[in-house]
C-alpha positions as CSV (number, residue, x, y, z in Angstrom):
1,X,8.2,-8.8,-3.6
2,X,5.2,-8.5,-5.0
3,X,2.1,-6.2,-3.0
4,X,-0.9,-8.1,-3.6
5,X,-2.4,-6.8,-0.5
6,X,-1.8,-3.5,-1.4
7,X,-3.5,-4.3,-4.8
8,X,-6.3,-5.5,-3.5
9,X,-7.1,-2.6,-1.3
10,X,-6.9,-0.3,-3.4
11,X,-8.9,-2.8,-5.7
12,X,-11.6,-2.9,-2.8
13,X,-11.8,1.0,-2.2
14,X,-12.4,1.3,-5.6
15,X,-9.0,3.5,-6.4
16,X,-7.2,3.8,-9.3
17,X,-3.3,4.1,-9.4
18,X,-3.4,7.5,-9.9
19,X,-5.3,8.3,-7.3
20,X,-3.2,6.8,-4.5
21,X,-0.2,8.2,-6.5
22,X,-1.3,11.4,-6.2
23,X,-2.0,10.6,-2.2
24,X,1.8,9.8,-2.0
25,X,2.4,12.3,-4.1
26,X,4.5,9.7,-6.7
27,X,4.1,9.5,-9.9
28,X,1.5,7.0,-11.3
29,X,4.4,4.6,-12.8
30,X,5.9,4.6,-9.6
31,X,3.4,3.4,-7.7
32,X,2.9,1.1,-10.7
33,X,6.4,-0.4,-9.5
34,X,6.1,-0.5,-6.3
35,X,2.3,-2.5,-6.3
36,X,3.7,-4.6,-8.7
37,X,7.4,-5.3,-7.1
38,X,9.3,-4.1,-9.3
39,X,10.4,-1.8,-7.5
40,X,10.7,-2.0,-3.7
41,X,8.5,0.1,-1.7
42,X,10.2,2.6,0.5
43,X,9.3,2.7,4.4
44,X,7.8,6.2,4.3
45,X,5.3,4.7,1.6
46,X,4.1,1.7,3.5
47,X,3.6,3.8,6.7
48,X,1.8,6.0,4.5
49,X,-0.6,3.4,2.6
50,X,-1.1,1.8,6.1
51,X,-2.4,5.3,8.0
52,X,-4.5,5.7,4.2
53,X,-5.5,2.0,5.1
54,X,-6.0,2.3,8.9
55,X,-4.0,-0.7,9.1
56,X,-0.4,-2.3,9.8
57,X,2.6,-2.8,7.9
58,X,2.4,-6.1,8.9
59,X,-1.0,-6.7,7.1
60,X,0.0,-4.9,4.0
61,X,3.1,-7.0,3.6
62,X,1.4,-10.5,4.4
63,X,2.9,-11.1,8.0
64,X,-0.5,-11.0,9.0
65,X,-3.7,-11.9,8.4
66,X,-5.1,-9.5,10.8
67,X,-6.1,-6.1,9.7
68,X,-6.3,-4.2,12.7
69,X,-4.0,-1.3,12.9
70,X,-1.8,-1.9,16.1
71,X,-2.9,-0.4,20.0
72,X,-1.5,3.0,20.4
């Protein structure tokens, strides 16, 4: 699976790899993997790029097209 949402987030903040690899506290080829599906992203990683995000799993996988993070 390929995270082209993720990509272009990070794209649209501005942020390098590194930088949100050092968020996650991964190494920068790691997250290379993951963005780029060549590895799959672990849960604890999406819940953690979607509280960075202030938005869903859902939207960073594609299931939606609506950003909003979901009501408490």
């Amino acid at each position: 699976m390929r995270y082209e949402r993720i990509r272009n987030l990070r794209e649209d903040n501005d942020l390098s790899q590194q930088q949100l690899a050092d968020y996650l506290n991964i190494s920068q080829r790691t997250y290379s993997y993951y963005e780029s599906g060549e590895h799959n992203m672990p849960l604890t990683i999406l819940v953690q790029l979607a509280d960075y995000y202030h938005t869903s799993i859902d939207y960073l996988l594609g299931r939606t097209d609506n950003p909003a993070p979901p009501a408490p």
